[in-house]
C-alpha positions as CSV (number, residue, x, y, z in Angstrom):
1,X,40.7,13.9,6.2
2,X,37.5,13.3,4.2
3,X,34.2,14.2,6.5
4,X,30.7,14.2,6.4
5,X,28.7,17.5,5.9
6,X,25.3,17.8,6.3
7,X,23.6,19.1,2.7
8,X,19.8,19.3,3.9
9,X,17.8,17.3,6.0
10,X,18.8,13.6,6.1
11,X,21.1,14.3,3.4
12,X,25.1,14.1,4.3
13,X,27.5,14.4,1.4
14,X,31.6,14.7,1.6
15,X,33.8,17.7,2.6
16,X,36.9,16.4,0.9
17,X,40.1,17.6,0.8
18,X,41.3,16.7,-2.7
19,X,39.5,16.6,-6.3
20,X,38.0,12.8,-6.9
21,X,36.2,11.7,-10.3
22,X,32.6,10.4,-10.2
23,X,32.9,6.0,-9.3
24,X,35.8,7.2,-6.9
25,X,35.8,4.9,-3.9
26,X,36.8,7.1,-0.8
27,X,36.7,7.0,2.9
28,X,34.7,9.5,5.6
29,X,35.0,9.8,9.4
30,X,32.2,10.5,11.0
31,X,32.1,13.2,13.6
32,X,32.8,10.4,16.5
33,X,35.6,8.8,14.8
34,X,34.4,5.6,12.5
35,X,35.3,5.6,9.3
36,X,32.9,4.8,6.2
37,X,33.7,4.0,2.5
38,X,31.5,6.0,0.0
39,X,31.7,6.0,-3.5
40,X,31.5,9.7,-5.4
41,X,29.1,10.6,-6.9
42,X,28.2,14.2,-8.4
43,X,30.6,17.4,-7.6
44,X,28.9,20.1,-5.8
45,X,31.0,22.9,-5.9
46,X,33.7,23.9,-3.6
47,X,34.1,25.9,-0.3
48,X,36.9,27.6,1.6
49,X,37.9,26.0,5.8
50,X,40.4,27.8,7.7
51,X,42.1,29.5,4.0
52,X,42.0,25.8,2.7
53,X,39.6,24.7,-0.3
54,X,37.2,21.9,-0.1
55,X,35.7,19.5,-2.4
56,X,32.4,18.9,-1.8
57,X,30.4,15.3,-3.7
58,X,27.5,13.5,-3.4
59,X,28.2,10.2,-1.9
60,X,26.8,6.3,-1.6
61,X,27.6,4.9,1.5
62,X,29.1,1.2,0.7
63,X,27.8,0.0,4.3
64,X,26.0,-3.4,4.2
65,X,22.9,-1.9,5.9
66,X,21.3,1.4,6.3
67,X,21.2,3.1,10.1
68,X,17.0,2.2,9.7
69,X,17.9,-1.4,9.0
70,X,20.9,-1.7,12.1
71,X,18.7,0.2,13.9
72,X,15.7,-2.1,13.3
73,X,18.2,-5.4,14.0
74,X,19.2,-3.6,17.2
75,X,15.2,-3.3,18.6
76,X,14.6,-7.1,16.9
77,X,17.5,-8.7,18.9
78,X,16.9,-6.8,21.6
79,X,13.0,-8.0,21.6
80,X,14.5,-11.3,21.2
81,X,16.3,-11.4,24.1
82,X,13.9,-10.1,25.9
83,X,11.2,-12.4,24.9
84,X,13.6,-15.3,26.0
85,X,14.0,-14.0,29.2
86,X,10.3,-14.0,29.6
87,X,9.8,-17.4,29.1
88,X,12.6,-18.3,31.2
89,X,10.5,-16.9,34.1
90,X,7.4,-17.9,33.0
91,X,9.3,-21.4,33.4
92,X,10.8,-20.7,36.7
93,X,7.2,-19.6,37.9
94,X,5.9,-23.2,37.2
95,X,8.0,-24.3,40.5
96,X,6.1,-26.8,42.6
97,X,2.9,-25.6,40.4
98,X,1.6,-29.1,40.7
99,X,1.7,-28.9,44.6
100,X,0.1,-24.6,44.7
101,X,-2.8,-25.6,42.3
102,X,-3.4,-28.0,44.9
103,X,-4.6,-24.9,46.9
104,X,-3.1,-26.3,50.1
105,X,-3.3,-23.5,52.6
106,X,-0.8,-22.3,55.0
107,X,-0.6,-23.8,58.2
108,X,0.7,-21.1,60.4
109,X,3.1,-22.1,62.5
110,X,4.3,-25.6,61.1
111,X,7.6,-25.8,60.3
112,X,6.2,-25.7,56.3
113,X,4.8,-22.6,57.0
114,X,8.2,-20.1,55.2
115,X,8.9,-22.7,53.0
116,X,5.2,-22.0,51.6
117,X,5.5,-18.2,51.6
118,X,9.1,-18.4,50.1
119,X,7.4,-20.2,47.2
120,X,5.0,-18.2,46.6
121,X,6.9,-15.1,47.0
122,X,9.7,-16.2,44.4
123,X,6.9,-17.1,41.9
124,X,5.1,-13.7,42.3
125,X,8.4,-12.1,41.8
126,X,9.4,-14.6,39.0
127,X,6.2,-13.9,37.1
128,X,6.3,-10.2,37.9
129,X,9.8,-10.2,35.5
130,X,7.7,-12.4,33.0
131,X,5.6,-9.3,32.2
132,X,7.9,-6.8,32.4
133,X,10.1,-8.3,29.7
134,X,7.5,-9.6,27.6
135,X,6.3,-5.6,27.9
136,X,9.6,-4.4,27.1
137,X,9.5,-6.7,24.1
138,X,6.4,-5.7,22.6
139,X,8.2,-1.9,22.7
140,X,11.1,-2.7,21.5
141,X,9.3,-5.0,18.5
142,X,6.9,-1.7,17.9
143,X,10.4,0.5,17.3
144,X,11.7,-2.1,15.2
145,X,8.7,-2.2,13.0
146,X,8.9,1.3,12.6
147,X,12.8,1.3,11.5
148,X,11.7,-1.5,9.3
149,X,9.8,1.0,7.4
150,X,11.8,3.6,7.6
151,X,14.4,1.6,5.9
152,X,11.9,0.5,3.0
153,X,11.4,4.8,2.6
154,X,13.1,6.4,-0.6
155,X,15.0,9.5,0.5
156,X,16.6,12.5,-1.1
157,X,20.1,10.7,0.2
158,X,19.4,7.8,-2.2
159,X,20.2,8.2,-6.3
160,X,17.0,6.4,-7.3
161,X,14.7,9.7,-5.6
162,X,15.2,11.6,-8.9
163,X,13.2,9.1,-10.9
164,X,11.3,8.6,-7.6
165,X,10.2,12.0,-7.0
166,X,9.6,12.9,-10.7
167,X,7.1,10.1,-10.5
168,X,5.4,11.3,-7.6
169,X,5.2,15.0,-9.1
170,X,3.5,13.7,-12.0
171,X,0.6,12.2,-10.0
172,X,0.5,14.8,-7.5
173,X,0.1,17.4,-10.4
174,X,-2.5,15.4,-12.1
175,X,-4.6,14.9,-8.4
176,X,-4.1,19.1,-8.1
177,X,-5.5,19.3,-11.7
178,X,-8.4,17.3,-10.9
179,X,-9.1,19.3,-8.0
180,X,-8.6,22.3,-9.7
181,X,-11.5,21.2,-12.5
182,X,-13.7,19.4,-10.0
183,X,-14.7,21.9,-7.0
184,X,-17.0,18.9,-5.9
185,X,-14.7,16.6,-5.7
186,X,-13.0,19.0,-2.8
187,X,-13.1,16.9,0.7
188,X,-12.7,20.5,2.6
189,X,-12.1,23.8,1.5
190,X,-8.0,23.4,1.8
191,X,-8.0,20.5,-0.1
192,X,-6.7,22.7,-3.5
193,X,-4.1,24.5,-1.0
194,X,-2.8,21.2,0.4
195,X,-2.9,19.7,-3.4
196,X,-0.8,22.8,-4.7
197,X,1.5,22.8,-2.0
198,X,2.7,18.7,-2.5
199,X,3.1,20.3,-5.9
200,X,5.8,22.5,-4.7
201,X,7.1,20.6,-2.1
202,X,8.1,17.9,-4.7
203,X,9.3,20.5,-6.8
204,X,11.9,21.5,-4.6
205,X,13.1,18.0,-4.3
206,X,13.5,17.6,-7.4
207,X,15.6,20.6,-7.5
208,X,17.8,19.2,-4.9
209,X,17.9,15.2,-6.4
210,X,19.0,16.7,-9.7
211,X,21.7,18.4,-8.3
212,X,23.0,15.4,-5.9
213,X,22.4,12.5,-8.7
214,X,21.4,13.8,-11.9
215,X,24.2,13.9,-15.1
216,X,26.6,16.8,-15.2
């Protein structure tokens, strides 16, 4: 059985337990079962299970949607529903409003008297649920805007993060050489530490996008 294996962070490729060529379409289980069609995509080497030898690739997944975006549709359907729920209490709140804004007091001891309360009472209670899923729906809406961007990020588990990454080297390399020339231009005295060390940083990522999705 094909599986996932975790490269480096937020990177899985496929432990395999056959050769495939580059375009192969093949299918991984994840470690709770479901099973997800990749297509290879560079050959990393190989590695020894229990005597056995695995093939280890760089993979696509085929899935319509990312985890960010399914996790973003779960929060935005789940603020949905919520919403709606609000509004249904809002709604139900509005019972008899004509007759409370009236501000007709209580009359203790007439037979209208738990009627009243009852009314009231189920409106407090109704518009109490209002708030709390309108609240839970303005949380849920702030984790789905965050998925939403999360989806929208460029990632070393992506192919197009070599070009991406090369890009963003160049420009950081520049901004560290302007630093470098410029003392003045210095916000604080780390900013030529913190400029060198994106340098690095996206030097290492390179490193690991050419080996996941560059040509062998």
């Amino acid at each position: 059985m094909n599986r996932f294996r975790k490269y480096c962070p937020n990177v899985w490729i496929a432990e395999c337990d056959e050769e495939y060529e580059k375009g192969d379409i093949i299918i991984l289980e994840t470690k709770y079962g479901k099973e997800v069609e990749c297509e290879v995509y560079n050959f990393l080497g190989n590695t020894k299970k229990d005597t056995e030898t695995k093939w280890l690739y760089s993979i696509v997944r085929l899935e319509d949607k990312s985890y960010a975006e399914r996790k973003a549709e779960k929060y935005n359907n789940a603020a949905f529903r919520n919403r709606q729920k609000s509004d249904e209490k809002w709604k139900q709140g509005d019972e008899a409003r004509e007759f409370l804004s009236l501000g007709e007091p209580i009359k203790v001891g007439h037979h209208s008297e738990k009627r009243h309360r009852n009314l009231i009472e189920r409106n407090r209670r109704r518009t109490e649920k209002a708030f709390e899923y309108m609240y839970k729906a303005k949380e849920q809406e702030s984790k789905a805007e965050y998925w939403e961007k999360k989806a929208k990020e460029i990632t070393l588990a992506m192919p197009e993060s070599l070009d991406y990454f090369k890009h963003r080297l160049e420009e950081a390399e520049k901004h560290h050489k302007f630093l470098k020339e410029n003392p003045k231009e210095r916000s604080h005295s780390y900013s030529l530490a913190y400029a060198k060390k994106e340098v690095n940083e996206l030097k290492k990522k390179i490193k690991i996008a050419e080996k996941l999705w560059g040509s062998n």
